[in-house]
GUVEXTI-338401 format. One record per residue (C-alpha): residue in three letters; x, y negated, z negated. Coordinates in steps of 0.001 Angstrom, whole numbers, plus 524288, in hexadecimal, padded with zeros to 5 digits. Each point is the difference from the previous one (the first is absolute). Layout:
GUVEXTI-338401
ALAXYZ ...
end
This chain:
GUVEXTI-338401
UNKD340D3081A8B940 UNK808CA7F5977FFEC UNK80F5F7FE327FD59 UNK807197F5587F66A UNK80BA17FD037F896 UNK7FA5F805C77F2BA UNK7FA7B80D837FD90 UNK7F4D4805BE7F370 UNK8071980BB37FB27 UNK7FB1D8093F7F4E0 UNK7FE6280EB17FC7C UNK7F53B80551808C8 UNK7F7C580BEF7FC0D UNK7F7EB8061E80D52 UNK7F6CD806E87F8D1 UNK7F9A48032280C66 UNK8029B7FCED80D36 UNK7F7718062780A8C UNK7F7A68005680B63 UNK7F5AD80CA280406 UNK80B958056080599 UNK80C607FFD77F7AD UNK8016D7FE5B7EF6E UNK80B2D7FA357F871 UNK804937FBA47F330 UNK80CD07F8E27FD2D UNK805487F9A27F570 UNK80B507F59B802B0 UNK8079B7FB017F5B2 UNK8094F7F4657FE18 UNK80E7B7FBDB7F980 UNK7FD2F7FF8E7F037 UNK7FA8A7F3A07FB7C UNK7F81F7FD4580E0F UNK7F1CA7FC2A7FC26 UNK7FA787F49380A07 UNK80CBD7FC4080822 UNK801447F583808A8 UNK80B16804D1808E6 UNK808627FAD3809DF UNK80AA3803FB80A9E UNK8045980D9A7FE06 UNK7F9078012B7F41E UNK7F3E78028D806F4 UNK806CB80991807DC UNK7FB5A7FC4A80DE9 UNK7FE7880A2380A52 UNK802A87F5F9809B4 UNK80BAF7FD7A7F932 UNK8058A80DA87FEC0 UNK7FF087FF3A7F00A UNK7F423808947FD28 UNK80726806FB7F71A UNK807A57F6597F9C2 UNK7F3467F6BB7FA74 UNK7FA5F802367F014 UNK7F5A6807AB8042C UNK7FEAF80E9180642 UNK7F9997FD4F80CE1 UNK7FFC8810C28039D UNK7F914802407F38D UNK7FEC880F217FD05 UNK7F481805858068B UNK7F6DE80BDD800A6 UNK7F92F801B480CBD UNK7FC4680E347FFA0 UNK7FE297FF9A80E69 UNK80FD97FB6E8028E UNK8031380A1C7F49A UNK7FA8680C0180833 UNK7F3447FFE67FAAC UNK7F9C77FC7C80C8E UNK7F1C48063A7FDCB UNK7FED77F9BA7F1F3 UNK7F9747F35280466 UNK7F7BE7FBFD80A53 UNK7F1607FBE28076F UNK7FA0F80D697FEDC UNK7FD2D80D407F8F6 UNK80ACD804CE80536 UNK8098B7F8087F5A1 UNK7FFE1801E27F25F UNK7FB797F36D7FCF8 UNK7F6F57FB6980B27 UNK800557F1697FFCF UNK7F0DE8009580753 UNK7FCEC8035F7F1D7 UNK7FF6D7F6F07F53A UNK80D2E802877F58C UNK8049D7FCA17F340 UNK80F217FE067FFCF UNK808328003A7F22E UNK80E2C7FC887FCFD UNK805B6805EB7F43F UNK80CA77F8A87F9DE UNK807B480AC07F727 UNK80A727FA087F5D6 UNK80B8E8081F7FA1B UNK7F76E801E57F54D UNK7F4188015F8024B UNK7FD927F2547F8EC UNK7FC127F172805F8 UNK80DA27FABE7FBB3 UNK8074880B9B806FC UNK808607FEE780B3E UNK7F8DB800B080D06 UNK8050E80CBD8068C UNK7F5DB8064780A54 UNK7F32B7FB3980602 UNK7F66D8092A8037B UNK7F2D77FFA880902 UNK7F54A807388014F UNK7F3B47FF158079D UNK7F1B6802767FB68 UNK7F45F802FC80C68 UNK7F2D88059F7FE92 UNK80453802D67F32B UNK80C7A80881800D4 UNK80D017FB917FC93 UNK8090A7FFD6809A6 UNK80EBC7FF327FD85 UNK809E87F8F680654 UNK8076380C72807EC UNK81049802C37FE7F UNK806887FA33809FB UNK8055980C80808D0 UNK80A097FB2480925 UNK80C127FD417F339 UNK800C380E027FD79 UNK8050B8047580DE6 UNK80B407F6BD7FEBA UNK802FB803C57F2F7 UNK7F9C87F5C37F723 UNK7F53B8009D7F7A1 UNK7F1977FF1F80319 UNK7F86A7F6D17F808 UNK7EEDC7FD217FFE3 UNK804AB7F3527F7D9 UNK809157F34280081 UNK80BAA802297F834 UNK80F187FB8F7FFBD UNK802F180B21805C6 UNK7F4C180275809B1 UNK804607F42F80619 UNK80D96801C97FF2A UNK7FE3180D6F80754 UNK7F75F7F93780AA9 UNK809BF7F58E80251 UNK80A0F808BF8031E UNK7F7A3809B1808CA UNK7FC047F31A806EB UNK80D7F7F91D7FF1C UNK7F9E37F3C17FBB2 UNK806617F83B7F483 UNK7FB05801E97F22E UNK7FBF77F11E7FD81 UNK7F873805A07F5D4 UNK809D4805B17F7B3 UNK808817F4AE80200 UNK7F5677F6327FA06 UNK7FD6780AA97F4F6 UNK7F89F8096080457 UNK7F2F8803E17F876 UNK8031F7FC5C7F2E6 UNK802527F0D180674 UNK7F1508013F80664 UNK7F9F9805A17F22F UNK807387F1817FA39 UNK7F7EF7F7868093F UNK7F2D8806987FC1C UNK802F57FE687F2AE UNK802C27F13F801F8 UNK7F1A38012E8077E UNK7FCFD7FF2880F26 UNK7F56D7F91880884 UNK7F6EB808A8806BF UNK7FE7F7FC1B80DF1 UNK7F3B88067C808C2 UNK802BA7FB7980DD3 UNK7FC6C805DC80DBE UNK80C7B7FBEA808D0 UNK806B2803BB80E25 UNK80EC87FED180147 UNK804217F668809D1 UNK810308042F7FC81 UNK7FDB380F76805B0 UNK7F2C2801678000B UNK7FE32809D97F595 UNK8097E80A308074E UNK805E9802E97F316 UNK7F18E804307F851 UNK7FB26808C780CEC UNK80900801DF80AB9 UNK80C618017480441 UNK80A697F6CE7F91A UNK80AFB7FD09801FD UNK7FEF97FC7E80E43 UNK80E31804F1800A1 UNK7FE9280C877FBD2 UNK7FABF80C8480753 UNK7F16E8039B7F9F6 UNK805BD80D757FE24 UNK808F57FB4A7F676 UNK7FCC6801B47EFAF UNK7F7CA7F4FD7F9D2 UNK7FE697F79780F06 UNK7F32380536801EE UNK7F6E57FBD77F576 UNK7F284800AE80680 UNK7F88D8032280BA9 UNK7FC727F23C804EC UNK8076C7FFF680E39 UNK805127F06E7FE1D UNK801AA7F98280B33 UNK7F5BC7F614803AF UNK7F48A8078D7F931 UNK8085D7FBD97F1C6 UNK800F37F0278034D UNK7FA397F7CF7F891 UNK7F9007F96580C10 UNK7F9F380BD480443 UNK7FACB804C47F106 UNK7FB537F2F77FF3A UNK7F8728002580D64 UNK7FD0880C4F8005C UNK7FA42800F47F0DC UNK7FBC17F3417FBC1 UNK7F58D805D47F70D UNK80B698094D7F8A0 UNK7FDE7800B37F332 UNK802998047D7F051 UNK7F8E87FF8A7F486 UNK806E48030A7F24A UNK7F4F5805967F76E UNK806B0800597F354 UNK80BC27FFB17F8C2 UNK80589802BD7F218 UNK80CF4802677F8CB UNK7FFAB807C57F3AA UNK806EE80A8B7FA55 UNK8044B80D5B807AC UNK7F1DA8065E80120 UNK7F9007F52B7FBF4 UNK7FB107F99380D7E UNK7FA6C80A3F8066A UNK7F16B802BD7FE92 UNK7FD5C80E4380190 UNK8022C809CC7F5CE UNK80CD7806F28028A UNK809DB7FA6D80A94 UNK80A3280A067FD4A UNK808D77F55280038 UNK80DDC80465802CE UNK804D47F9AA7F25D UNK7F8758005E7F4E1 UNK7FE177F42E7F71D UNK80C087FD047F60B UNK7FB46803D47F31D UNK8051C7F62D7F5DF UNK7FE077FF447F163 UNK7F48D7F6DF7FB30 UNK8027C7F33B7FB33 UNK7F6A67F5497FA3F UNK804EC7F3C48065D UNK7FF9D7F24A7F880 UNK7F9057FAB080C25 UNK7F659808D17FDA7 UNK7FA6A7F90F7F57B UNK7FEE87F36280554 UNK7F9E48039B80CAF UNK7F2C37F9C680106 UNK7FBAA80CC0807DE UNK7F60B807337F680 UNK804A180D867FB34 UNK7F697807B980687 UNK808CB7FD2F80B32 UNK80F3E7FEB87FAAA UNK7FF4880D357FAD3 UNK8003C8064D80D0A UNK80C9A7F8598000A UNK80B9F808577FE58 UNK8083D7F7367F914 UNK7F4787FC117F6B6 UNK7F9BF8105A7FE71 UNK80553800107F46E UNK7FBAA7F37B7F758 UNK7F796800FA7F4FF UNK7F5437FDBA806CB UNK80230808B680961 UNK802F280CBA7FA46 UNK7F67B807E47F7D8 UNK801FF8069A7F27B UNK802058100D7FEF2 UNK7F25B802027F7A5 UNK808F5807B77F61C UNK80AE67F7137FDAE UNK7FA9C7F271803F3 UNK80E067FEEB80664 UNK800867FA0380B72 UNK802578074780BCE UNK809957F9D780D92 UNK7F7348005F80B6C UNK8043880B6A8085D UNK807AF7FD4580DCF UNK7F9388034880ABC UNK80636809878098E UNK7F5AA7FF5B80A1C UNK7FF497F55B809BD UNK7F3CF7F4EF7FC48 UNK7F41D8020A807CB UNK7FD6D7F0727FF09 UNK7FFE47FBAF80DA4 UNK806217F2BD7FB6F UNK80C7B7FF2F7F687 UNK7FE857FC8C7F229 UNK8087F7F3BE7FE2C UNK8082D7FDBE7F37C UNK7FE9E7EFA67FC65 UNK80A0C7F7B07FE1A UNK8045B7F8B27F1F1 UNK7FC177F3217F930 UNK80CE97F9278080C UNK7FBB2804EB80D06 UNK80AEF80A318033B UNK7FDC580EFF7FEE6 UNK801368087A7F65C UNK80DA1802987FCA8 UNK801A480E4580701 UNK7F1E87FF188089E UNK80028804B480BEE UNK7FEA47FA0080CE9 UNK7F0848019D80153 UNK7FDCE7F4BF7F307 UNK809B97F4E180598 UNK7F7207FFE380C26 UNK7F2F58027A7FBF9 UNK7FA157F17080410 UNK80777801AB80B9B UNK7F9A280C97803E7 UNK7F3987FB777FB8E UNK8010C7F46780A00 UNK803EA8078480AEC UNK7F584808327FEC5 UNK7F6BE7F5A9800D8 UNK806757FB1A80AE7 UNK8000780D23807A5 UNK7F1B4800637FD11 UNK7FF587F3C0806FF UNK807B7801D080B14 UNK7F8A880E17803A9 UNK7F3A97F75380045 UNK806537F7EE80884 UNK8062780A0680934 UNK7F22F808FC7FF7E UNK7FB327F59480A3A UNK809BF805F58098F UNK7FBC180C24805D6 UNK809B580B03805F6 UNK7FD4E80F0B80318 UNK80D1B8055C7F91D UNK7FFAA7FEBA7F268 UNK8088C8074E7F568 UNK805027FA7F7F1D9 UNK80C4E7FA497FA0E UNK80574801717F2CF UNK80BBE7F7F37F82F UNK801FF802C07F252 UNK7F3ED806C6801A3 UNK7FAD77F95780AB6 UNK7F3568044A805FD UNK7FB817F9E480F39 UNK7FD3F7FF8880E0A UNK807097FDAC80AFA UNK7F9507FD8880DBC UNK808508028880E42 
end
């Protein structure tokens, strides 16, 4: 890691930072109109310098470590957790708007789990209620305004907009990043140990794992001591709310947003054959699509589907003649090549790290990712 005069600063969504020990997700969001930033001085806002709060970007982030929220049996390397991270798992992010609709406000994210075929939900936090907040088993504005008080840490994230200013970078479309990586700065104290240094373990939201830190957490000794680590992503996807995961019934904690059908102009163009675009919401109910009542030859509006789609892999709207999406289409059709290349590339870079061999081995998820992880 190296130090300069200019800094990269953008909206940063941690869809899942982990090890076999500790979990977290954390979205960090930036001043309105920051996309790809090329900072400097106390824009960047420097630790060294003292200005960590005073840069474009939320450094803190908002965070849900069910371990630091009192949940301290939830995740772990045995039976003994909830989800046992020996065991392969399927991890899935849910982004709820205002309305229930793709063009909605972003105002909660929500995660649940999915191991040896039971859903497993992200639990309430328990340690907000005692001190007269609110518990929350989901990132809001005010879950993390009630966590930043308990843990007297400054709300960054409101002050750079909160959830809603997160839910504007995903709409203006993200690059996925897969990466195994140590922490030369603190040395991962803040995922699975105690952190801040400064503050007594006992105190709420320091300890955030059971990793003891010290030398064990370097990244020297990791690297010495586990050369052969490793993690394999087995899949990903992005669809609609109960459209990525593949077994029947997830019990999702929020159902998918039932919206009114609508025969899009783009559906027409498409060069995709019809067979396939009618399983296309926005093109269920075009003429070719929807079948005649046998009494009244009048054409009958696909139905929506309440249940969540047993497809293991979302269907993907396309985009129009001029290359941009749909006017109202959600986030799954602007990034459909770009999924479909990752994919491809995941597939290659399993092959790849298959050659390695470790004892531990337990799975990853993103969007929906699905993986392994080695020591």
């Amino acid at each position: 890691m190296g130090v300069g005069k200019y800094g990269s600063c953008c909206a940063e969504m941690d869809i899942w930072e982990a090890n076999s020990m500790a979990t977290a997700y954390t979205p960090h969001p930036c001043d309105s109109g920051i996309t790809q930033y090329r900072c400097e001085g106390t824009e960047c806002g420097d630790n060294a310098s003292g200005e960590r709060y005073d840069g474009v970007c939320d450094k803190d982030g908002c965070d849900i470590n069910p371990f630091r929220m009192g949940n301290q049996n939830f995740y772990g390397r045995g039976d003994q957790y909830e989800v046992n991270t020996l065991k392969p798992m399927t991890l899935v992010t849910q982004f709820i708007t205002d309305d229930g609709t793709d063009s909605g406000k972003l105002v909660e994210i929500k995660r649940f789990y999915v191991q040896d075929g039971k859903v497993i939900h992200t639990p309430a936090s328990t340690i907000l209620s005692p001190a007269g907040l609110t518990d929350s088993e989901s990132i809001t504005d005010q879950f993390c305004e009630d966590k930043k008080i308990l843990f007297e840490d400054v709300n960054d994230y409101l002050e750079k907009g909160g959830t809603a200013a997160m839910g504007d970078s995903l709409d203006r479309g993200q690059v996925m990043v897969i990466s195994l990586w140590d922490d030369v700065e603190v040395n991962m104290l803040w995922l699975d140990s105690a952190y801040p240094l400064n503050k007594d373990a006992s105190e709420p939201g320091v300890l955030r794992g059971e990793c003891p830190g010290g030398v064990s957490s370097t990244p020297t000794y990791l690297r010495d001591t586990y050369p052969n680590g490793y993690v394999i992503f087995e899949s990903a996807a992005i669809g609609e709310i109960g459209s990525t995961v593949p077994i029947a019934n997830t019990n999702a904690p929020t159902s998918a947003p039932t919206r009114a059908p609508d025969c899009k102009g783009w559906c027409q163009t498409s060069p995709q054959s019809w067979d396939i675009k009618c399983d296309w919401i926005k093109c269920s109910s075009c003429d070719p699509c929807v079948e005649p009542d046998p009494e009244t030859d009048t054409p009958t509006l696909a139905p929506t589907v309440d249940e969540p789609n047993t497809t293991p892999t979302p269907t993907v709207s396309p985009t129009n003649d001029d290359g941009n999406v749909g006017d109202d289409d959600d986030l799954s059709s602007s990034i459909a090549q770009l999924i479909a290349l990752l994919t491809s590339l995941t597939d290659l870079l399993n092959q790849f790290l298959a050659l390695f061999s470790a004892e531990t081995r337990s799975t990853m998820s993103g969007l929906l990712l699905r993986g392994q992880h080695g020591n």
